[in-house]
C-alpha positions as CSV (number, residue, x, y, z in Angstrom):
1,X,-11.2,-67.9,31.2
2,X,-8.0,-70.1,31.9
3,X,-7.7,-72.2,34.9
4,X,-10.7,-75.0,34.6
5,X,-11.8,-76.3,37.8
6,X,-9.7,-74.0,39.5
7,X,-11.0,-71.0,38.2
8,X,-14.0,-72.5,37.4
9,X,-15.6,-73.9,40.8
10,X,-13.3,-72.9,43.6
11,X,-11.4,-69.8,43.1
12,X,-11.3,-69.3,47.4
13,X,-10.9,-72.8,48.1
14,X,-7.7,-73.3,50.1
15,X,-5.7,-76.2,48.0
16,X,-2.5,-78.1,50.2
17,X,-1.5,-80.1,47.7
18,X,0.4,-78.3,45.3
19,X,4.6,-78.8,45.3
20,X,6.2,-76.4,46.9
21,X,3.3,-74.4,47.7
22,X,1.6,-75.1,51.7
23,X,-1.4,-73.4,50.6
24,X,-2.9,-71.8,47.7
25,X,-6.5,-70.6,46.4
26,X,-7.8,-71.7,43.0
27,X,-7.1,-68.2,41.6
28,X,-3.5,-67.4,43.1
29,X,-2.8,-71.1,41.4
30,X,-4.6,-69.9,38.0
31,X,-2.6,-66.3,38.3
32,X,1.1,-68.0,39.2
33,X,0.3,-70.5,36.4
34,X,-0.4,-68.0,33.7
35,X,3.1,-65.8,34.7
36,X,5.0,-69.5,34.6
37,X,3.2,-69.3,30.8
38,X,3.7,-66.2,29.8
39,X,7.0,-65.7,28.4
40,X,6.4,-68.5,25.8
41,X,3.2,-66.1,24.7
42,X,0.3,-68.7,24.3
43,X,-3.0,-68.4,22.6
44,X,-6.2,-68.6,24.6
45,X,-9.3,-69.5,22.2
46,X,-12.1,-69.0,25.0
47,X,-15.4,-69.7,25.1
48,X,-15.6,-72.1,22.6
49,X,-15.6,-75.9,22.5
50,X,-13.6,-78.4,20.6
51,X,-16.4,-79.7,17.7
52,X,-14.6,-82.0,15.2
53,X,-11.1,-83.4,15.1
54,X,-10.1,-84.6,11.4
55,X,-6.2,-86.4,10.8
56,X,-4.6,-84.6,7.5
57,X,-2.7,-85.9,4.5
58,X,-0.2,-84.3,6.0
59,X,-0.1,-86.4,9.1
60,X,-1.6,-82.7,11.6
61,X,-4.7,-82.3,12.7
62,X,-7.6,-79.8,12.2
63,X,-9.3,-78.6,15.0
64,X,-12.9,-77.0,14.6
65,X,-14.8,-75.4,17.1
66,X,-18.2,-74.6,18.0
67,X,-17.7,-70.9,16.9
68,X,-15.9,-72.3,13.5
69,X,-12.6,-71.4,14.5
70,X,-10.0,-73.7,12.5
71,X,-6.5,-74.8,14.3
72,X,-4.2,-76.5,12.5
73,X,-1.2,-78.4,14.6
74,X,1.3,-81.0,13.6
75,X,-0.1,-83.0,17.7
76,X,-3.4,-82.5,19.2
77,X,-3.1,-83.1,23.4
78,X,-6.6,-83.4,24.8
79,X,-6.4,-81.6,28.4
80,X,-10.4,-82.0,28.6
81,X,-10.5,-82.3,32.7
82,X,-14.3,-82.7,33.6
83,X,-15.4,-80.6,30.1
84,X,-17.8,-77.9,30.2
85,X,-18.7,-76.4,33.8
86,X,-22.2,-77.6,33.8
87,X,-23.5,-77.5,37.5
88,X,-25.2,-81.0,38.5
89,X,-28.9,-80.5,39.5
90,X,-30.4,-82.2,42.0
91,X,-33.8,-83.5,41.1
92,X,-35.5,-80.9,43.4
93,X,-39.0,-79.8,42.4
94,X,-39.2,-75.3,41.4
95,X,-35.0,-75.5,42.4
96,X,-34.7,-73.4,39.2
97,X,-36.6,-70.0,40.4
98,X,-34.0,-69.9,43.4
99,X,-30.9,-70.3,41.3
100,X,-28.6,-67.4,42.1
101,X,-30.4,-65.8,44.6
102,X,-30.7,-68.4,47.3
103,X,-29.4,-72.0,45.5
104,X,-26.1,-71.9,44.2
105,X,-23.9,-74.6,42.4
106,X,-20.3,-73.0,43.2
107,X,-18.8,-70.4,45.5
108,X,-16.9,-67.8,43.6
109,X,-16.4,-65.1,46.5
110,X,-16.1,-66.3,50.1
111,X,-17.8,-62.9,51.3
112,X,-21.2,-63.4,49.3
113,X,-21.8,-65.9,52.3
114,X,-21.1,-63.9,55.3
115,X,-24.0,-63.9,57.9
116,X,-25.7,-66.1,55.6
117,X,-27.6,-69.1,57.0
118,X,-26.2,-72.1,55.1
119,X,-27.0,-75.6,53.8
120,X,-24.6,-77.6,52.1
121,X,-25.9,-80.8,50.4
122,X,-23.4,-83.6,49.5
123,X,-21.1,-86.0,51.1
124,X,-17.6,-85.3,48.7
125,X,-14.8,-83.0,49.4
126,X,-16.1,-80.1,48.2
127,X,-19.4,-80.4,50.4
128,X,-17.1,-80.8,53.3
129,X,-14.2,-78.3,52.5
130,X,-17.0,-75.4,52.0
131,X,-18.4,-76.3,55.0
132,X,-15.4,-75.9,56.6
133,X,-13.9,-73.2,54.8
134,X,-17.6,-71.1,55.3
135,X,-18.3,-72.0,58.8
136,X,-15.8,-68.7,60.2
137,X,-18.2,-66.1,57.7
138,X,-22.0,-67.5,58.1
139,X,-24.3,-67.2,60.4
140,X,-24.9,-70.6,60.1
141,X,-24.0,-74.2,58.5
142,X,-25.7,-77.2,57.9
143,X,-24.7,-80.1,56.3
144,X,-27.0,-82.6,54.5
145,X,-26.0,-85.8,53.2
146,X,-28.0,-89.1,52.7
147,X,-25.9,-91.2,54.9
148,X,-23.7,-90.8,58.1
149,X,-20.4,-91.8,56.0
150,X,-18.4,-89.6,53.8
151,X,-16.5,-89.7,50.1
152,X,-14.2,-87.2,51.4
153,X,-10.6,-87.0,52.5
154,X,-10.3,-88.7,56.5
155,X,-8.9,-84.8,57.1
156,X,-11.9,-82.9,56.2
157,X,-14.0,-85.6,57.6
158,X,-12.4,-84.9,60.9
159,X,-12.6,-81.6,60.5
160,X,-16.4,-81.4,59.9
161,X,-17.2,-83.7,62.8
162,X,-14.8,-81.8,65.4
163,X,-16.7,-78.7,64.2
164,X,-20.3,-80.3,64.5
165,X,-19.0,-81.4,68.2
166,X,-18.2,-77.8,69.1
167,X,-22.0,-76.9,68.1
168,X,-20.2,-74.8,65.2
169,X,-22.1,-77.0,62.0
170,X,-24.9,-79.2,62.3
171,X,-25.3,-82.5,60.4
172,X,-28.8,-84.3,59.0
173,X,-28.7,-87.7,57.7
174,X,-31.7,-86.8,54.7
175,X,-31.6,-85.6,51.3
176,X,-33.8,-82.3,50.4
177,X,-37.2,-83.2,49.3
178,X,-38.6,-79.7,48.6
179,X,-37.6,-75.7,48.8
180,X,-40.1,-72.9,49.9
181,X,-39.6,-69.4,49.5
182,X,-40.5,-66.6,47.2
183,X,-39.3,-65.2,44.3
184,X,-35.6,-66.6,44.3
185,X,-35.1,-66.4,48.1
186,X,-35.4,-69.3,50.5
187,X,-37.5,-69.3,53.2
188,X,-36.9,-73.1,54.3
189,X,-35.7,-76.3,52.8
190,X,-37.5,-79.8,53.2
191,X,-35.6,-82.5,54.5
């Protein structure tokens, strides 16, 4: 689907820094971007990936994709972002029988975590924003990062602390060393 990132990995995620917008979700920014595009009528080619690039005679290009789709076009602009949306896995023995029941690499709805008891591994922006952003709907949030300092903007770091001093998110200094459950639910994390 359109958006990338946007779309992709944080379609509730409050964004501020967007001209002339104070605040705007991934998918409201995907949906006012596609009406800004749609009187010049693009062409989506989705779910398929860029395979080869070859220069013509002609002095165009020949785009083929994975599905064998062939675009010709006088300039090629590669808008490639972070590529495909491949979640990154921490090395976390049996983590794959709890994916999408209990682990999960992106939040797509907000209200899939209400009264949820949640930990949040990672020390970057997005660890902190859904931390933040999540805290109001869970039961409960933890954070878990493998030091005390942060790769996050100073704002969401103050935010997070201010919110582990009201008792509203605890904070670990570890990394996750094990998962136990059954089937795909959690039952506890190792820290």
């Amino acid at each position: 689907k359109p958006g990338g990132q946007c779309a992709e990995l944080y379609p509730e995620k409050p964004i501020y820094d967007i001209p002339a917008l104070p605040v705007v979700t991934g998918s409201e920014l995907v949906e006012r971007l596609m009406t800004q595009a749609e009187p010049f009528e693009p062409g989506f080619h989705l779910g398929q990936m860029g395979e080869n690039l070859e220069k013509l005679e002609s002095g165009g290009w020949l785009l083929t994709t994975d599905r064998g789709l062939e675009l010709e076009a006088p300039v090629i602009v590669i808008a490639a972002g972070g590529g495909s949306f491949v979640p990154k896995k921490p090395p976390i023995p049996g983590i794959e029988a709890y994916e999408g029941g209990s682990v999960f690499y992106a939040v797509r709805r907000m209200e899939d975590f209400r009264g949820r008891h949640l930990l949040i591994a990672g020390g970057g922006d997005s660890a902190l924003d859904w931390a933040i952003n999540l805290q109001p709907v869970a039961a409960s949030v933890s954070l878990v990062h493998r030091r005390p300092e942060f790769r996050a903007a100073p704002d969401s770091v103050e935010k997070m602390r201010a919110l582990e001093a009201e008792g509203k998110i605890t904070f670990h200094v570890a990394q996750i060393t094990g998962l136990e459950g059954e089937g795909d639910k959690l039952s506890g994390v190792k820290l």
